[in-house]
Backbone as JSON, one array per atom type, in Angstrom:
{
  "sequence": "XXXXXXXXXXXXXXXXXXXXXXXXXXXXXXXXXXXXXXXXXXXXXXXXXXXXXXXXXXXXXXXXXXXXXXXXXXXXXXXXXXXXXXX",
  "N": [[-24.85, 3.89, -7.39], [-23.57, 2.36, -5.64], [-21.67, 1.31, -6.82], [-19.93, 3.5, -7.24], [-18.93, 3.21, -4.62], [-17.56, 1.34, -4.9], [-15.71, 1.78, -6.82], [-14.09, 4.03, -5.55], [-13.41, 2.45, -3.07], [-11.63, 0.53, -4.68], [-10.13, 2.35, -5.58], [-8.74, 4.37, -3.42], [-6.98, 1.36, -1.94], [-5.2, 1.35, -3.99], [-3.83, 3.49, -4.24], [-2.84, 3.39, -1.62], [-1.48, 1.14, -1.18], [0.5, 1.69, -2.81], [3.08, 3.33, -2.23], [4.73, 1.36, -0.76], [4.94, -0.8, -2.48], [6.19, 0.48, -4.68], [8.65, 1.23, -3.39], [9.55, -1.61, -2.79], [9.9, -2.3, -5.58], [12.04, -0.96, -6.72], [13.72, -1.2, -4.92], [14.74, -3.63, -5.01], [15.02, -3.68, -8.09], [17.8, -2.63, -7.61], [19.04, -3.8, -5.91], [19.5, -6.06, -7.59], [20.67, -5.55, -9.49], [22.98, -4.83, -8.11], [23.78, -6.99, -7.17], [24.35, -8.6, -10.03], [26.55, -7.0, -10.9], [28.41, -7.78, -8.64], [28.46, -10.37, -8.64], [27.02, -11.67, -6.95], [25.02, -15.24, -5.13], [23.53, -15.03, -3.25], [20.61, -15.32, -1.67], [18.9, -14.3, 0.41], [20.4, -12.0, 1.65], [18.96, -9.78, -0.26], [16.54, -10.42, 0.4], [16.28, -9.76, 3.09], [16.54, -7.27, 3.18], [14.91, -5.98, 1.51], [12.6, -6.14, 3.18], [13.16, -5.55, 5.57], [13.32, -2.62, 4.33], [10.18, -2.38, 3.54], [9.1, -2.54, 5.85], [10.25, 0.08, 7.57], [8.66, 1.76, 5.21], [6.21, 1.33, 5.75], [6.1, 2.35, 8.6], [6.79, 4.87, 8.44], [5.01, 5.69, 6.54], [2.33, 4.98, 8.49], [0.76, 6.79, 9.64], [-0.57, 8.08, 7.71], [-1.59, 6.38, 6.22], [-3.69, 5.43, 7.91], [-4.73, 7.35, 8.51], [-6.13, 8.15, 5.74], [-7.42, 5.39, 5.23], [-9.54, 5.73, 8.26], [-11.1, 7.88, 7.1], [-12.43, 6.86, 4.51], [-13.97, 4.95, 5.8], [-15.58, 6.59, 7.7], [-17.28, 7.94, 6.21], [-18.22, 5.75, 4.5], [-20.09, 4.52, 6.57], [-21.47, 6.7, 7.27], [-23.31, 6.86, 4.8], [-24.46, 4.34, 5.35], [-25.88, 5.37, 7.65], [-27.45, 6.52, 6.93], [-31.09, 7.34, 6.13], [-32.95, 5.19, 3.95], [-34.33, 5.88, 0.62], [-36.23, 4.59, -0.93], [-37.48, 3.11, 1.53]],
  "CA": [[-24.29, 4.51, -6.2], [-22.75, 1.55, -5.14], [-20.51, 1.43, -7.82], [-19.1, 4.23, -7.35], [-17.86, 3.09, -3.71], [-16.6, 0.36, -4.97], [-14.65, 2.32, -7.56], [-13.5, 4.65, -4.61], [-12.28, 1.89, -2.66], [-10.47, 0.26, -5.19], [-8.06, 3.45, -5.89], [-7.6, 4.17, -1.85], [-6.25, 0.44, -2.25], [-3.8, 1.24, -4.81], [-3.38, 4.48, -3.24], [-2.26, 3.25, -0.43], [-0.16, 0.0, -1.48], [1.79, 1.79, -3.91], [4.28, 3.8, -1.95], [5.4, 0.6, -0.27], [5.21, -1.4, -3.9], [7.64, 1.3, -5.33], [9.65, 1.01, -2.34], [10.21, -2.83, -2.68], [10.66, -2.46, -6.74], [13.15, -0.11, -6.58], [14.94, -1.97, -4.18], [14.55, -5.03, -5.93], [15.8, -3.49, -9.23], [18.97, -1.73, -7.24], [19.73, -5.1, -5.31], [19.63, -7.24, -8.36], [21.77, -5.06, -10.49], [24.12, -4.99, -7.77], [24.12, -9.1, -7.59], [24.72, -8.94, -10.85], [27.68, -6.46, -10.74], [29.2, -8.54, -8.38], [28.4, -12.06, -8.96], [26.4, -12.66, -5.59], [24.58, -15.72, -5.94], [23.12, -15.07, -2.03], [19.32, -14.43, -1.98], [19.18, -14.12, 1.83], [20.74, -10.76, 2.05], [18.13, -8.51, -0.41], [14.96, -10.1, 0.95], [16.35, -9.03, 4.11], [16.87, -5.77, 2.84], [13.96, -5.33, 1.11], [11.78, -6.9, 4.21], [13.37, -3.63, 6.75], [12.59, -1.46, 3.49], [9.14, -2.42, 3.37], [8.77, -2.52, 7.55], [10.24, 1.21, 7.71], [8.26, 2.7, 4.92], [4.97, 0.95, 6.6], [6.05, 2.46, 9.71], [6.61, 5.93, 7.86], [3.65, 5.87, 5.92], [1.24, 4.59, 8.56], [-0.54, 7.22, 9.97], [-1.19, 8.57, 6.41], [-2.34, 5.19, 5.59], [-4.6, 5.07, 8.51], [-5.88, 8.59, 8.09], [-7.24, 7.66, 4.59], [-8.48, 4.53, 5.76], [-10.54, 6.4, 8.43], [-11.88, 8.82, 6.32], [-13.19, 6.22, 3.89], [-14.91, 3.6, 6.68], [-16.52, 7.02, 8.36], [-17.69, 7.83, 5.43], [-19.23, 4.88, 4.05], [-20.76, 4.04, 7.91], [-22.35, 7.91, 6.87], [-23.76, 6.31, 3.96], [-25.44, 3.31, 5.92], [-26.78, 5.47, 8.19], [-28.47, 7.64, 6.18], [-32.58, 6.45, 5.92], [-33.1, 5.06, 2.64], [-34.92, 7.32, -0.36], [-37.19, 3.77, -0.94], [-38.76, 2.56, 1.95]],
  "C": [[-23.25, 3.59, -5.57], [-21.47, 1.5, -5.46], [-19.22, 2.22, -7.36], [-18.29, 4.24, -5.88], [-16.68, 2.43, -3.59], [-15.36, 1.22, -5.56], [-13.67, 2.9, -6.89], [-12.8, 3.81, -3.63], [-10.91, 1.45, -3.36], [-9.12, 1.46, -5.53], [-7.7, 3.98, -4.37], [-7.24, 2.84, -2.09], [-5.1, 0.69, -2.7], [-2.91, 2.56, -4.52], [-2.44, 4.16, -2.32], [-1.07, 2.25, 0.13], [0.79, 0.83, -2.05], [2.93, 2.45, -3.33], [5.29, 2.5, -1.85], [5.62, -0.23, -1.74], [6.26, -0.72, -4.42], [8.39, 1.33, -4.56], [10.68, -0.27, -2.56], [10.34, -3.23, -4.42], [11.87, -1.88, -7.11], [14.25, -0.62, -6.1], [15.2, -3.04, -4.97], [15.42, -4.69, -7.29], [17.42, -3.22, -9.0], [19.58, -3.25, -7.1], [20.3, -5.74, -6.5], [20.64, -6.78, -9.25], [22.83, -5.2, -9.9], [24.44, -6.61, -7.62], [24.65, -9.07, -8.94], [26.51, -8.38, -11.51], [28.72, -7.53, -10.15], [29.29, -9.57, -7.8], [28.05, -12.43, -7.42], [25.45, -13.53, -5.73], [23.65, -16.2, -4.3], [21.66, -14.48, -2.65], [18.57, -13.94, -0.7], [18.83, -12.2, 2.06], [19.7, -9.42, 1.26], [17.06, -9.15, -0.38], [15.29, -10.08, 2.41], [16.39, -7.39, 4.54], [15.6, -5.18, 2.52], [12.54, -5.45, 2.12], [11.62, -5.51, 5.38], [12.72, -3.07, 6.11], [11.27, -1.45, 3.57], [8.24, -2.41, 5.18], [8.82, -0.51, 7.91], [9.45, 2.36, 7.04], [6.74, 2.5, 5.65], [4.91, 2.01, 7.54], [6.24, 4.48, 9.38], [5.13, 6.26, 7.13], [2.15, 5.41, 7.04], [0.21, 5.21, 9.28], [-1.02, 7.98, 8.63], [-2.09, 7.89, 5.96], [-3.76, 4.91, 6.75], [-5.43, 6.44, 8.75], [-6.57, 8.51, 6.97], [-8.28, 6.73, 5.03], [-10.09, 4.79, 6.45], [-11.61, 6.97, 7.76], [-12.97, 8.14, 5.47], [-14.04, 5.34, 4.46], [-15.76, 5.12, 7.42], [-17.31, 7.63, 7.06], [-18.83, 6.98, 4.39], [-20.34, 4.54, 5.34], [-22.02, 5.69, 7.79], [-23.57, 7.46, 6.04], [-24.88, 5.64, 4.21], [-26.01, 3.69, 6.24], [-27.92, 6.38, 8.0], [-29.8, 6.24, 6.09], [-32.57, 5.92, 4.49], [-34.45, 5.7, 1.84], [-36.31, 5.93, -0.84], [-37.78, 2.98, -0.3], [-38.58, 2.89, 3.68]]
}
C-alpha cells in the first residue's frame, strides 16, 4: 500500500517539474543555437533569459501546481486518518 504512494508521489513530482523543465530546455536549446549563429561568447544574457522563463511559467503554472499538490497531501492525511485494519 505504501508503495503505491510512493509511486504516486513520484509521478505528481515529475508531473509537476516538467512543464517548467521543458520550458528551460527549449530555451536553452533556442539560446544556444542562437550564440552559436552569432558568435556570442556572453553567458549572462540566456541565464537571464531563461531565469524570467522559468519565474513566469512558475507563476503561470502555480495554481495548477498547487491544486495537485493539495489534492495529494489531503489525500494521503485521509489515509493516516483512517483506523488501522491491524490493531
Amino acid at each position: 500500500m505504501i508503495i503505491s504512494y510512493v509511486n504516486q508521489a513520484l509521478w505528481i513530482a515529475l508531473m509537476v517539474s516538467m512543464p517548467v523543465v521543458a520550458v528551460t530546455v527549449v530555451l536553452g536549446f533556442t539560446l544556444g543555437f542562437l550564440q552559436a549563429i552569432f558568435q556570442l561568447q556572453d553567458q549572462a544574457l540566456p541565464f537571464g533569459i531563461k531565469l524570467l522563463a522559468c519565474v513566469v511559467s512558475l507563476v503561470m503554472l502555480g495554481p495548477w501546481i498547487a491544486g495537485v499538490m493539495i489534492q495529494f497531501t489531503n489525500q494521503i492525511l485521509e489515509v493516516i486518518s483512517m483506523p488501522s485494519m491491524y490493531g
